[in-house]
C-alpha positions in Angstrom: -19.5 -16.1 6.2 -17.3 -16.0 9.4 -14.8 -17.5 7.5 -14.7 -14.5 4.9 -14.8 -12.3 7.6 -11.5 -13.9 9.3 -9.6 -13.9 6.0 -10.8 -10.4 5.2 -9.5 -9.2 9.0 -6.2 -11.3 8.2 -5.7 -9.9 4.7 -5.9 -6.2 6.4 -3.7 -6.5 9.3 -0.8 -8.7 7.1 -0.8 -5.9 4.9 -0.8 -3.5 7.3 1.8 -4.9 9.5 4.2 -6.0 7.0 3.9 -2.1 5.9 4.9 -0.7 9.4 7.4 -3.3 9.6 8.5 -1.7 6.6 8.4 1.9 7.5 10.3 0.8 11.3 13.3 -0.9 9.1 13.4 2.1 7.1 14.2 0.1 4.1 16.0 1.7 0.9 17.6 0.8 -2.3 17.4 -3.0 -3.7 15.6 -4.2 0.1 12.4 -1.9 -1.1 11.7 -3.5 -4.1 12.1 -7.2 -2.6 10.0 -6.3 0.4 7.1 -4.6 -2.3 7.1 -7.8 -4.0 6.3 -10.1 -0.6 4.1 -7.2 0.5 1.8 -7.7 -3.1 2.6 -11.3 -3.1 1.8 -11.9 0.4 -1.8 -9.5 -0.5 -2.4 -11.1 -3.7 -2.2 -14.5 -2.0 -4.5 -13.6 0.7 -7.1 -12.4 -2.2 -7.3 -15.7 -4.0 -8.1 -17.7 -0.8 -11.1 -15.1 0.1 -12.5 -15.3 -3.5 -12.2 -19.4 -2.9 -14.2 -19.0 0.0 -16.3 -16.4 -1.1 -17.0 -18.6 -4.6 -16.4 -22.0 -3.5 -18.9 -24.3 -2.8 -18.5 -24.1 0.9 -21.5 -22.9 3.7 -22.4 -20.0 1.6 -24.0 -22.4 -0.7 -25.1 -24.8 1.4 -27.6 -22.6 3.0 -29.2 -22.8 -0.4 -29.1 -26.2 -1.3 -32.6 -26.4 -1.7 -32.1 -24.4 -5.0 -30.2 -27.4 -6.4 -28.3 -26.0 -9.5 -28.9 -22.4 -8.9 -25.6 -20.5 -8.8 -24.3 -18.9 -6.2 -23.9 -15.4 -6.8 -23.9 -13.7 -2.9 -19.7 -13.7 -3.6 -20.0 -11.5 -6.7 -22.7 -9.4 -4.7 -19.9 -8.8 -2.2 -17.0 -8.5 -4.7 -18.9 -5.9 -6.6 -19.9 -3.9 -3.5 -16.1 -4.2 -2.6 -14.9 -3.0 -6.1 -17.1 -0.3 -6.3 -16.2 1.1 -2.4 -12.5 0.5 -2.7 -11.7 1.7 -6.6 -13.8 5.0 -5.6 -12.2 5.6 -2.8 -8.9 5.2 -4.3 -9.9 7.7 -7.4 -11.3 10.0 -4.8 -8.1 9.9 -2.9 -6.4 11.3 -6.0 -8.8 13.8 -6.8 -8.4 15.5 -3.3 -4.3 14.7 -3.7 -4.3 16.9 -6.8 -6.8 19.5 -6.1 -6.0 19.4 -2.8 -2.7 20.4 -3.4 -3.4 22.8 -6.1 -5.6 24.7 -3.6 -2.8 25.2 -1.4 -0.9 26.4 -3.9 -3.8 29.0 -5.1 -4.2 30.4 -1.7 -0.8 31.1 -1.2 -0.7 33.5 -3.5 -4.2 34.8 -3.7 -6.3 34.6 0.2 -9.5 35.4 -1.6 -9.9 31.7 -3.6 -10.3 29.8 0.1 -14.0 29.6 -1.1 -13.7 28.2 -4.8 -10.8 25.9 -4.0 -12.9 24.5 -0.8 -15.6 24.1 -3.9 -13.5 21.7 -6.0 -11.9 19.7 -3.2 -15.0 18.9 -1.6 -16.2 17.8 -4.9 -13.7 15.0 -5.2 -14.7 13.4 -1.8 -17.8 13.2 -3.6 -16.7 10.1 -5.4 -16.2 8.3 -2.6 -19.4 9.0 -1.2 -21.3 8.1 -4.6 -19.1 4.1 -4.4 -20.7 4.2 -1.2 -24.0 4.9 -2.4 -23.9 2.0 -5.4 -22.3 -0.5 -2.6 -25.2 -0.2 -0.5 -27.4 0.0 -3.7 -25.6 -3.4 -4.7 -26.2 -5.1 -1.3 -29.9 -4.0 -0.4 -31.1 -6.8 -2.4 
């Protein structure tokens, strides 16, 4: 498990860094696209060699060796928790990018729809908050 843990903590900062590195070079033109592709290539490679771990037969399984043939499904456990978290957040992350930016324009012009707009932005945070929900749901077992 400390393993996964290491390669998920690598996978974050790589991305991360390689994005402010990014951002710092203020890259344009042709550059962009050639540094987007190391930037996925560089993520994408980092995400097969956690699923490896995370599927592979390594100390994950051995701690249940005594249930010879049983699969091991902790990996998928954690994949699905991860799914469910990340791919809400990201749709939630839209929602509030669109009606968040659609309320701006409504109060602009009319001071009196604060309330409403406040109603439909804090509804698309809900998402989030329901991935949450099903990712704790998925790993209580």
């Amino acid at each position: 498990m400390k393993i996964v843990i290491i390669l998920a903590m690598v996978l974050v900062l790589s991305t991360v860094g390689v994005g402010i590195y990014g951002i710092k070079r203020q890259l344009e033109g042709s550059k962009i696209k050639k540094f987007l592709g190391v930037n996925l290539s560089t993520f994408f490679a980092l995400m097969i060699v956690a699923a490896v771990a995370l599927f592979g037969g390594g100390a994950a399984s051995a701690a249940g060796a005594e249930l010879a043939g049983a699969p091991n499904i902790d990996g998928f456990r954690y994949l699905a928790a991860a799914l469910s978290t990340g791919l809400a957040c990201i749709g939630a992350g839209i929602a509030v990018a669109v009606s968040g930016s659609a309320a701006i324009g409504a109060i602009s012009e009319n001071e009196k729809l604060l309330g409403k707009t406040v109603i439909f932005v804090g509804l698309a945070e809900g998402i989030a908050i329901y991935g949450l929900i099903i990712s704790i749901m998925i790993l209580g077992q």
